[in-house]
C-alpha positions in Angstrom: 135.7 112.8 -65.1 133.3 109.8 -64.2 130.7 110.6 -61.6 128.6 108.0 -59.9 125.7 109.8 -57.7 124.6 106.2 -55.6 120.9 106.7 -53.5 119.4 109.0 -51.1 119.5 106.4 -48.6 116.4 107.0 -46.9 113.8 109.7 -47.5 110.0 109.2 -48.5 106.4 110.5 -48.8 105.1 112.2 -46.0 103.1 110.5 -43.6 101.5 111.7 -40.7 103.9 111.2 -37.2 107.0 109.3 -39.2 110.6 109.8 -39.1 111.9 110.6 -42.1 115.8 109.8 -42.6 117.9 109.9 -45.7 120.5 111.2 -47.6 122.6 111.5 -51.0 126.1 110.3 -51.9 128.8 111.4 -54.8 131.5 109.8 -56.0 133.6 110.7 -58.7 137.5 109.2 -59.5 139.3 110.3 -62.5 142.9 109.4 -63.9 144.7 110.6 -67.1 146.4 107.9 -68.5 150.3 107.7 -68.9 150.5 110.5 -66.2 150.6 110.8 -62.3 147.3 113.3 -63.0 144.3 111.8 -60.9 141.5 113.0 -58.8 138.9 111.8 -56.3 135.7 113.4 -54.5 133.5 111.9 -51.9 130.4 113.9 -50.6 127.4 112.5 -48.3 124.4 114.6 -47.5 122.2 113.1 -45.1 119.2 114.3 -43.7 116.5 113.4 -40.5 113.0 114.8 -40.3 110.1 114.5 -38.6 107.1 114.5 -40.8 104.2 117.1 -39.0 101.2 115.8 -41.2 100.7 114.3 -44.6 102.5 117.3 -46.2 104.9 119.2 -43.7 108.2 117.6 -42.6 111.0 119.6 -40.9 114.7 118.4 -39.8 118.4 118.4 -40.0 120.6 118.3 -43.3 124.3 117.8 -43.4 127.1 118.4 -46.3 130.5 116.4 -45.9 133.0 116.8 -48.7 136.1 115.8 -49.3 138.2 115.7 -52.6 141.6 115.4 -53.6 143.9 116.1 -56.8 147.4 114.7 -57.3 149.5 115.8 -60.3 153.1 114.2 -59.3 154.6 116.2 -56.6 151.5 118.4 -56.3 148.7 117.5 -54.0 145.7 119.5 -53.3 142.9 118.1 -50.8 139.9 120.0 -49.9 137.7 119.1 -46.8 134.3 120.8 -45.3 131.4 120.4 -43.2 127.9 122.0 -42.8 124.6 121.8 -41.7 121.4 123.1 -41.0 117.8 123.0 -41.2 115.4 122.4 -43.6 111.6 122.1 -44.5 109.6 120.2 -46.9 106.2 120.4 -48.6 104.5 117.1 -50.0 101.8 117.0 -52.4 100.5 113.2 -53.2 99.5 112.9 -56.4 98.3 109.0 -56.2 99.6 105.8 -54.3 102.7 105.9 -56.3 103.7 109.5 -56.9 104.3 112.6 -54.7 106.3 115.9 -55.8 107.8 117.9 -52.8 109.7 121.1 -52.2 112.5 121.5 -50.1 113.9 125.2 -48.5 117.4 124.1 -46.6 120.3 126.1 -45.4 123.4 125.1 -44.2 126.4 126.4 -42.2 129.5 125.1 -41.3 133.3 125.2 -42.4 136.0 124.3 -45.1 139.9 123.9 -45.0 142.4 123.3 -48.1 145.7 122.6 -48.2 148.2 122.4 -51.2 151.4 120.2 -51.0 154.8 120.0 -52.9 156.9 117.1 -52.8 156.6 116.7 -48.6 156.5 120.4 -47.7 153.5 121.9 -47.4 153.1 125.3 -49.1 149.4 126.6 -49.3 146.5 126.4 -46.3 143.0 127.7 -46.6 140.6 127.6 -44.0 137.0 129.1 -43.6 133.1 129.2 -43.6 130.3 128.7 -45.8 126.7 129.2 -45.9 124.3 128.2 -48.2 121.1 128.4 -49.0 118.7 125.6 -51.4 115.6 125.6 -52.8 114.9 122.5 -55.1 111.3 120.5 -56.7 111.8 116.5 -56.4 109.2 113.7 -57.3 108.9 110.7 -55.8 107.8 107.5 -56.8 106.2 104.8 -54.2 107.5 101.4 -54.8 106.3 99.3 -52.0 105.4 99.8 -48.3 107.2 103.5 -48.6 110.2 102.5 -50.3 111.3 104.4 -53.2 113.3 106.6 -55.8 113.6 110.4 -55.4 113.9 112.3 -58.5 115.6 116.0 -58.4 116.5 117.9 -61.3 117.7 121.1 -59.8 117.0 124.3 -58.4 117.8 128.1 -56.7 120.9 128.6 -54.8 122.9 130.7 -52.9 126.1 130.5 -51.6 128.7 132.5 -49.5 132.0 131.3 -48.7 133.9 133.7 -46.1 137.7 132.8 -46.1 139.8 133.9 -42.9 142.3 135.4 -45.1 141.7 136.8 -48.5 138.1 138.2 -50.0 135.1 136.1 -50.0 133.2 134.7 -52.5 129.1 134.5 -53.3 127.5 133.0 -56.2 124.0 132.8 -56.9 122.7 129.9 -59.2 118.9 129.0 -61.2 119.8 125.6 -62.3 116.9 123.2 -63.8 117.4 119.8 -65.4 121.4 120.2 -65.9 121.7 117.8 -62.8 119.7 114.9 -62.0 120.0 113.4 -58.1 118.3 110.0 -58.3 118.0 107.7 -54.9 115.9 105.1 -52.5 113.7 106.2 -49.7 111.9 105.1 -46.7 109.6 106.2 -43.7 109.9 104.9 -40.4 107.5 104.6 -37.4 103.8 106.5 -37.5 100.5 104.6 -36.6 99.6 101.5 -38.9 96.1 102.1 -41.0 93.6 99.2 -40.2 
């Protein structure tokens, strides 16, 4: 499975009275040759915050997924939405780097459906809620443009079918994934 993880659209270093707007994406495709096997998965997390002071921002975060699998007759697609708040914590280090933190939940909901030939035979609907604690860096490249760095981090997450038993899963994970993307601020007062 290829997976191509394209910018954070907009995001950057705190600054005092700025808007701070940004985002991730995911893409992945896969196909095994000779076969009808193939699979595709989209997801876009974008966020908006307003940025307190130098170090405190606080705003909105968003999770849209949507994947699907075919294997000849059999299709499977997946689809869900959530979102929620979040806070962050800046720390310049210099001009050109900052590290932050980031505490965000989410809420929001999820249906599957499974398909054979034209008749469809499975349907799964319900809600999730998760929870996401995660160390970035970023790196100035001009006039608040940049590229965030995030290698991982603590979370928690509950998904509450409306049939069947639930699932939670708890996860420490540190430098197994790497999000990499561009950033921006807009508005605040310009410095004389």
């Amino acid at each position: 499975m290829s997976a191509l993880i394209v910018a954070s659209f907009f995001g950057a270093k705190a600054q005092s009275g700025t808007v701070l707007v940004g985002g991730d994406v995911d893409f992945s495709s896969n196909k095994v040759e000779n076969s009808d096997v193939k699979s595709h998965s989209i997801s876009f997390n974008p966020y908006v915050g307003y940025q307190f002071n130098d170090n405190w921002t606080a705003g909105i975060t968003a999770a849209l997924n949507s994947s699907k699998n075919e294997n000849g007759i059999n299709d499977s697609k997946n689809n869900s939405f959530a979102a929620g708040p979040f806070i962050r914590y800046t720390k310049p280090l210099s001009n050109i780097f900052a590290v932050y933190g980031q505490l965000q939940g989410v809420y929001g909901g999820y249906k599957s459906k499974l398909t054979s030939g034209n008749v469809t035979t499975t349907t799964a609907e319900g809600n999730t809620l998760g929870v996401n604690l995660f160390p970035a860096v970023f790196i100035n490249l001009k006039n608040s443009f940049g590229l965030n760095f995030n290698v991982g981090g603590i979370s928690y997450n509950n998904n509450d079918p409306k049939s069947g038993p639930g699932n939670n899963s708890f996860n420490i994970n540190f430098g197994k994934t790497v999000s990499i993307g561009l950033s921006k601020n807009f508005g605040g007062k310009k410095k004389a």
